[in-house]
Structure formats: C-alpha cells, structure tokens
N, C-alpha and C positions, 0 to 999 in steps of 0.2 A: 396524371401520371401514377396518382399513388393506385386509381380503378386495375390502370393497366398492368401494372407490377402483381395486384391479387389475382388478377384474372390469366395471366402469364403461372404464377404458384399452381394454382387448382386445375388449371390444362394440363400443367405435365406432369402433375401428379395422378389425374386422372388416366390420363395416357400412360403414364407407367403401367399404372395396374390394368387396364385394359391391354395392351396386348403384350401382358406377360400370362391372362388370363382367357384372352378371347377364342381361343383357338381350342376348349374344352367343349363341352355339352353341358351348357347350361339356359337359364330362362330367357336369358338376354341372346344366345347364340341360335342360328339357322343349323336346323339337323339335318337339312337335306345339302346344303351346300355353303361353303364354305364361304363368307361374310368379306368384303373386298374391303383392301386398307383405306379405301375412301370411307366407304360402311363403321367400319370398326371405331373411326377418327372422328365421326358423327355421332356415333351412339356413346363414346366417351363425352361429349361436349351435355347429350343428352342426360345420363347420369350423373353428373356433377352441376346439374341445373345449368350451365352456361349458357344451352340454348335460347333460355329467360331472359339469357344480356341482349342491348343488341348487338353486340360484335357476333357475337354467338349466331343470334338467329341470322344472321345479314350473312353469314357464312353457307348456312346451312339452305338460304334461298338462293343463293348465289351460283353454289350448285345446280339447282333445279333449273335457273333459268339460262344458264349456259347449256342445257339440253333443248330449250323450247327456243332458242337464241341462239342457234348454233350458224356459223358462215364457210360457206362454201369454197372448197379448195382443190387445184389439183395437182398430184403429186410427180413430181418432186418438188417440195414446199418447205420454206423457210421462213419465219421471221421473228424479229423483236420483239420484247415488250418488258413493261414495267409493272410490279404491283406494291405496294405500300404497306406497313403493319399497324395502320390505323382504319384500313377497309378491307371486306371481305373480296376477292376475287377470285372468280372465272370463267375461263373461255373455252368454247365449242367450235369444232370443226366438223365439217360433214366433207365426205371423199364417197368417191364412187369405188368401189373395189369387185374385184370378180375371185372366183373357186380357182384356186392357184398362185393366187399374189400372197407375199411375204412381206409385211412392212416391218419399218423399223422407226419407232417415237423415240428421239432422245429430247430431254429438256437438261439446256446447261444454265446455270443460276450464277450469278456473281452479287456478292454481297458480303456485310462485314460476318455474317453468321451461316454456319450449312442452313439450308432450308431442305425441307421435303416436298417432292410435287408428287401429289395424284393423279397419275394416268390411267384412264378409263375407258374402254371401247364397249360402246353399246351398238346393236345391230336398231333401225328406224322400223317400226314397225306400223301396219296402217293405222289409220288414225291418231298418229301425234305418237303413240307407245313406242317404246324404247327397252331393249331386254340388252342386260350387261353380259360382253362377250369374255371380255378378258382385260385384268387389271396390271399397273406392274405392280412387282413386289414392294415392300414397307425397307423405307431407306435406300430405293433407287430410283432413279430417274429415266428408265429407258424399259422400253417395252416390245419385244419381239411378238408379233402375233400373225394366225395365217387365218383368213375367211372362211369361212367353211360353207358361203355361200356367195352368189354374186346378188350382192344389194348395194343400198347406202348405208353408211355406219356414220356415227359420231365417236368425234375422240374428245374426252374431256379432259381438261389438264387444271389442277385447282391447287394452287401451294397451302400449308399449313399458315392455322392463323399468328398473328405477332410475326410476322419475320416482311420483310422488305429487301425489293431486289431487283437486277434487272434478269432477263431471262433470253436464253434463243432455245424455237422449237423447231428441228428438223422431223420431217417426215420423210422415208424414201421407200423406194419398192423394188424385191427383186423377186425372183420366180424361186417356187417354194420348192421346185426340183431342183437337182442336178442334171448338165444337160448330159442326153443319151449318149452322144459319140466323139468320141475323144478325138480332141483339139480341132470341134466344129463347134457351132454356136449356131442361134433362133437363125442367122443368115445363109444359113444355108437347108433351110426348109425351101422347097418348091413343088409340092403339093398339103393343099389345107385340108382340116376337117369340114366335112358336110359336102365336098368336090364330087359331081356327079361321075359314075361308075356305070361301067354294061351298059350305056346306052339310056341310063336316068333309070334302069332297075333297082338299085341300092345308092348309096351313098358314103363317100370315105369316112372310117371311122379311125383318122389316126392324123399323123403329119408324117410326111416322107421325108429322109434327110440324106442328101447324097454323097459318099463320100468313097476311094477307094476301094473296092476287093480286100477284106483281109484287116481293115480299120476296127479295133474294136470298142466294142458296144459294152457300156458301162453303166453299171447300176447306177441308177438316179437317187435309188433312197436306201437306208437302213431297212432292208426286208429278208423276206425268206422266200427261196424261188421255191413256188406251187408248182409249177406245171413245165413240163419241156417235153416237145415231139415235132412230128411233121405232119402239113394238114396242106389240102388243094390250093388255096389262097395265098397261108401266110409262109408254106415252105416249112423250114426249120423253123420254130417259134420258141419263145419263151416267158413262160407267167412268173412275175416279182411281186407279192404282195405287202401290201404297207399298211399293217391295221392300222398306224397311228391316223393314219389321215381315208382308212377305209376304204384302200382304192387298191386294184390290181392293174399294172404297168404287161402288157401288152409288146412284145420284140422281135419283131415279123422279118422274111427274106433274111435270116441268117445264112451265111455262108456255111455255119457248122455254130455249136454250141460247146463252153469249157464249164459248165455249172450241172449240178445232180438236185434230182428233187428229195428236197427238204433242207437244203443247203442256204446258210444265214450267210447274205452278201453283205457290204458296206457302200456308202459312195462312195464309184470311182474303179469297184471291183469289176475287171472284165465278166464279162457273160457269155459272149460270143464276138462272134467275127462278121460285119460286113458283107453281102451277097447280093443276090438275084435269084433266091431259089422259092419253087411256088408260081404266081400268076405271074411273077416280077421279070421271068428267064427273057423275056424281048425288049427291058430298061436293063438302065446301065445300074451299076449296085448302089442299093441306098440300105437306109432300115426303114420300115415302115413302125412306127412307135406308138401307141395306145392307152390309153388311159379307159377302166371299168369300173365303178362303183359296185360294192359290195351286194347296196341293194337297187342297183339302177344300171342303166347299158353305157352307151359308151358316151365320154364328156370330151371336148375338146381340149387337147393336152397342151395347145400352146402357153394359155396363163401359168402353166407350172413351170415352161421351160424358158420362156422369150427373155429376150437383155433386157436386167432391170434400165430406168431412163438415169442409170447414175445420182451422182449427187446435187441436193439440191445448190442452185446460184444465184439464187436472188441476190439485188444489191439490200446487204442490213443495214437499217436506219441507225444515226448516228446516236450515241448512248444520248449526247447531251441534249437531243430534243422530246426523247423521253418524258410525257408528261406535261409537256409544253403545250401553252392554247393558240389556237393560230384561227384566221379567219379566209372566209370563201376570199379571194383576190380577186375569180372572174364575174360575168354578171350574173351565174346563176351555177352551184355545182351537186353531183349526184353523189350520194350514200348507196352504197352498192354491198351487194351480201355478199359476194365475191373479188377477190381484187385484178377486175379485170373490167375492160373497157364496156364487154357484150354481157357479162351480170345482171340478173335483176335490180331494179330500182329499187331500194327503201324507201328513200324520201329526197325531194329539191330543196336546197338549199337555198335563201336569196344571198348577193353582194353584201359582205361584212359578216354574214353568221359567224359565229363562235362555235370551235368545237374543242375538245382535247385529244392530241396525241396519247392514245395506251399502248401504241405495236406498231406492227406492218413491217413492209419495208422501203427504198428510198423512193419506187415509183410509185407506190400505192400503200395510205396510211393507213390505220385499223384505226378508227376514233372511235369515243363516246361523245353524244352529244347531251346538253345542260338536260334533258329528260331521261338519260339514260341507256337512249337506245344507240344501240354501236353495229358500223358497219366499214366498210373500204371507201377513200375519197384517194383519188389523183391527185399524187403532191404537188402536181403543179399548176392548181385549182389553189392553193392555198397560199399565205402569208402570213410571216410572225404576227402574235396577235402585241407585242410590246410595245410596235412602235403608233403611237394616238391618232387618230382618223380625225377627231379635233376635239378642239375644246368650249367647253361649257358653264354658265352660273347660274344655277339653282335658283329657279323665282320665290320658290318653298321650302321649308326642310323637306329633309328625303331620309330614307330610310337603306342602308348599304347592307344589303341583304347575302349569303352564302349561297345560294344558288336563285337560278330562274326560275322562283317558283312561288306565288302569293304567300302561301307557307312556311315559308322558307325564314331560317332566325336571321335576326342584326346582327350584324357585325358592329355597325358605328353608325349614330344618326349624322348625318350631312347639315349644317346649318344653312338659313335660307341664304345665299348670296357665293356659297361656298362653288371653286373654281375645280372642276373636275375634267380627266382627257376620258374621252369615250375610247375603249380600244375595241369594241364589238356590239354585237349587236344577238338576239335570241327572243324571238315572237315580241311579245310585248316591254319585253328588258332591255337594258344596255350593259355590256361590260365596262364598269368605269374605275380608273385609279385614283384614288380621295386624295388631299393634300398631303397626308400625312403618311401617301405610298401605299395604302392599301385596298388592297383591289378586290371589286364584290361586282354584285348587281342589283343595279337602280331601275325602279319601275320609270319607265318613260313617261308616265304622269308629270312625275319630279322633274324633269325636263319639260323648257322650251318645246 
C-alpha cells in the first residue's frame, strides 16, 4: 500500500506539470502534430521514471497490445466491463467503417472516484501498422469522429492508472450528412449510385430521391454555394462546397433555385425546389444528389446520408458478474474474436477450462484466459466457476500458486494430505480452493 500511495503522489504530480506544459514547443513535444492525451499520459509516466515500475510499464504495454489484440465488432455495439487499480488495462476494437459514417464512442465509468478514459481511433494499416486518427479530448469520455476513408479502424479505450471501476462502451453510427430533402429520409432513395445509364454508356453518379414538385432541398452541410446554373443533364443544378470534409455536394433537376453564388448556407437552409428539369422532364420529380471530391470524381453519397442503425441494444452483463471465473459447462467451447456465432476461432476450450469474465454482454462474454489472451465465449457454454466439480487429498505437498503458470509465485504451500475442491481446470493446472478458502492453482502433479 505504502508503493501505491508514492506511486499515486509522483503520477499526479507528474501529470500536473505535463499538461499544463505539453501543449508548448519543446524537446519532449511533436512540432509537427499535436501529441494525443494518451501520448501526453505516457510520456508523463516516462518522465518521472514510473515507466521503470511495473505498474508503469504494464501500462504502457498494455496499450500496445490492445492494438495488436484488438476484437472485432459491429456497430451498433455495446457492452460491459471492469478494470481494477492494481492492473494495467486495455481494450481494442476493430469496426469496418466507410467515407461518410459519423460515430459516436461514449465510455460511461461508475466507481468511487471520476476516472479518465483514453479514446483513440487509429486507421489498420498493411502489415500490422496502425496511424492515429483521432483522439477524444483530456477529461472526457466521448469521442465524435468521421472516416475519411473506407477501411478498418481500431478504437482503443485505456483508463488512467490507480483508479478501479466498472465501465459501458457504446459505439453507434449515423450518416455525416444532413439528408438532402426535407421530411424524406435514405427510404425514399430509388435509384443508386454506379446504376447503368444510356444504355451501359455512363454510369449514375448520385442517388435519386423522390419527392413532390416544389419539396425543398436543403443544405446537408455548413458550406458555401460555388456554382448554380442550367446544364443538358442535371437541369437547374446546384454546387454546395464543404471544405471541412473536401467534398462538393452536387443538386440536380431543380424545379428552380433560392441561393446566389458565394452564398454561406447552414443545415437545413433551403437551396431550391424539387423538379424534373434537364434529362429528368419524362420522371416524375425527384433530386438527383451528388457528392465530388476536391481531388477526385464522383463518390457514392449514400454513407453520408442513409439512417444511422440507431442505438445500440445489446442485453449488458450483470455488474455482479464482473470479474467472475466461470468454466466451459459444455464438452468443448470456442474463444472467438468477435461476439458472434460465425467469428473467427482463437482457440477450443476443453470441458471444465477456466476463464475470467472482464466484459461483454449477457449472450456473449469478453473473457481473459489464465495466459492472457482474451476473446468472446457464449454465455451459455459457461458455468459459475464457485461451485467444486470435486474433491481431493494431496498424496504430496503442493504448491498454491497465483496464476497457471510454472512461474508463477505461492501463495500457500498445501501440506501432504490436505483436502481441496477443484473448481477448474487450465492445461496442466487446476483451479483449487485450499482449506483455509483460498483460491490459486495447483500443478496436477500434486494431484491424484
């Protein structure tokens, strides 16, 4: 206690002066870009030598390997979990995102003390690299960000050390537009982008949205309208550019236009009206809607506009089992990178393994197993690990070791004859409760 009480002093003092400091030009600071409060919380740990501890280092790898460990999800996603302020943690997600989705990371904590989480979007890059997209800010827990590419990304989420807690992460996604025409929505799109045109001469480059004559059409984004005219194709047309996200918005078969160029719109500000003017005069009136990259042609507008899939619903795993070891119940169960039935395999479990509850939710847990590695089991593959699969007397002393692992320290030597419940079982180990209630693991030698 008295380690952790010094080591608690020199973090937050460290941390004080680091980011009342960090945000200057100096030796320790990046001059090209601006250092992410994960960054910043690392290189204080660095500077005041705590790295050197292990809580320190166990931190700072724990990190890394929540990158190289990351589990598969898809969004809308929710669940549990718990971390401790005597171990370092964190957890990796990998999501599939495309060029027009908007997420939104919140992490909400309960516990006796505020804690801080680290959220961190990095883009997957080949071969195992990883480049940081976007972080949230220092003293919150919620992180709005938009792709600027369709890949895979990881989201990392890592709490500050010393603090203990339970936590829920939602993930959700909605479309990084506003939609084009007012009081329709993605359901009333009926024609897509890349839809053959003239007989397979060209190719649509927009989404058509059908609504009344006269319906107007509203800016999607904070921009400035570039361009407004009449042209064979699109009829009365109109250019809305949005440097933020470097795209020009596209607003074809106008009925008529109410906007002047150079004219700064808002979402939601009419632009025009609803028509069939252009190739459109033998359809009934829609808009034809566009999306152009600054330095590229045209990209398929539906990820900016389509219904996000709402919020997440998974059922959340109940606080008190948090932490809790439980074992395989069936004859054999799978560690899966994803929480889902058709995921990839990690690894087979036999009848009786041991593992620990750190997350999930109630149909699919997030464990760690006694090696460390963590993936998704079927809760109902599992059972409490408390109640004794049987009982046993020691022909030799034994050794009641802290984890399944040769190396691993004593807890309490076993004398030869002494009465112990097996509650599990892990490669060569068993998980046993000693007489005196306490519970480790016994190399199987020491057993019968």
């Amino acid at each position: 206690m008295a380690f952790i009480s010094l080591f608690r002093y020199l973090l937050v003092g460290s941390l004080a002066g680091c980011f009342a400091a960090c945000t200057g030009v100096g030796p320790t600071t990046n001059l090209f870009r601006s250092s992410s409060p994960h960054e910043q919380y690392g290189q204080s740990l660095k500077e005041a030598k705590l790295d050197r501890t292990a809580l320190g280092t166990d931190w700072l790898q724990a990190g890394e390997r929540a990158l190289r460990d990351s589990l598969k999800i898809t969004v809308p996603y929710r669940e549990s979990g718990y971390f401790a302020s005597n171990k370092a943690f964190a957890v990796g997600y990998r999501l599939d995102a495309q060029r027009g989705d908007r997420f939104l990371v919140q992490v909400e904590t309960q516990g006796q003390k505020d804690v801080q989480v680290f959220i961190d979007v990095f883009g997957l890059e080949g071969r195992g690299r990883t480049n940081l997209i976007a972080s949230s800010k220092a003293d919150t827990n919620v992180l709005a960000w938009e792709p600027r590419r369709t890949q895979t990304y990881l989201i990392r989420v890592q709490p500050e050390l010393l603090r203990s807690g339970r936590y829920t992460i939602s993930i959700t996604r909605e479309p990084a537009l506003s939609f084009p025409v007012k009081g329709r929505d993605s359901r009333q799109i009926s024609s897509f982008f890349g839809a053959s045109r003239d007989a397979g001469r060209r190719r649509h480059e927009g989404v058509d949205i059908f609504a009344p004559r006269g319906t107007p059409a509203v800016a999607s984004v904070d921009g400035i309208v570039t361009g407004i005219g009449t042209n064979s194709l699109g009829g009365n047309v109109v250019f809305i550019s949005d440097n933020e996200r470097s795209i020009r918005l596209y607003y074809a078969h106008l009925d008529r236009w109410i906007v002047t160029n150079g004219q700064r719109v808002s979402v939601g500000d009419t632009v025009g009206f609803v028509g069939n003017t252009g190739n459109a005069r033998t359809t009934g009136p829609h808009l034809h809607f566009g999306i152009y990259g600054y330095n590229e042609g045209a990209t398929d507008p539906l990820p900016f506009i389509r219904l996000g899939r709402g919020p997440a619903r998974q059922s959340l795993l109940s606080e008190s089992r948090l932490g809790d070891s439980v074992r395989v119940s069936a004859a054999r169960s799978f560690v899966r990178s994803a929480p889902g039935s058709d995921a990839p395999i990690i690894r087979q479990l036999p009848k009786s393994a041991v593992v620990t509850i750190v997350g999930g939710t109630e149909t699919w847990l997030r464990v760690e197993l006694p090696d460390g590695q963590t993936g998704y089991m079927a809760s109902n593959t599992t059972e409490t690990a408390k109640r004794p699969l049987r009982r046993l007397t020691l022909p030799t002393p034994g050794s009641l070791v802290d984890e399944a692992n040769p190396a691993a320290a004593t807890i309490d030597t076993l004398t030869q004859g002494a009465t112990v419940e097996v509650l599990g079982v892990y490669n060569q180990f068993q998980l046993v409760r000693g007489p005196d209630q306490q519970t480790g693991w016994l190399l199987q030698a020491s057993a019968p």
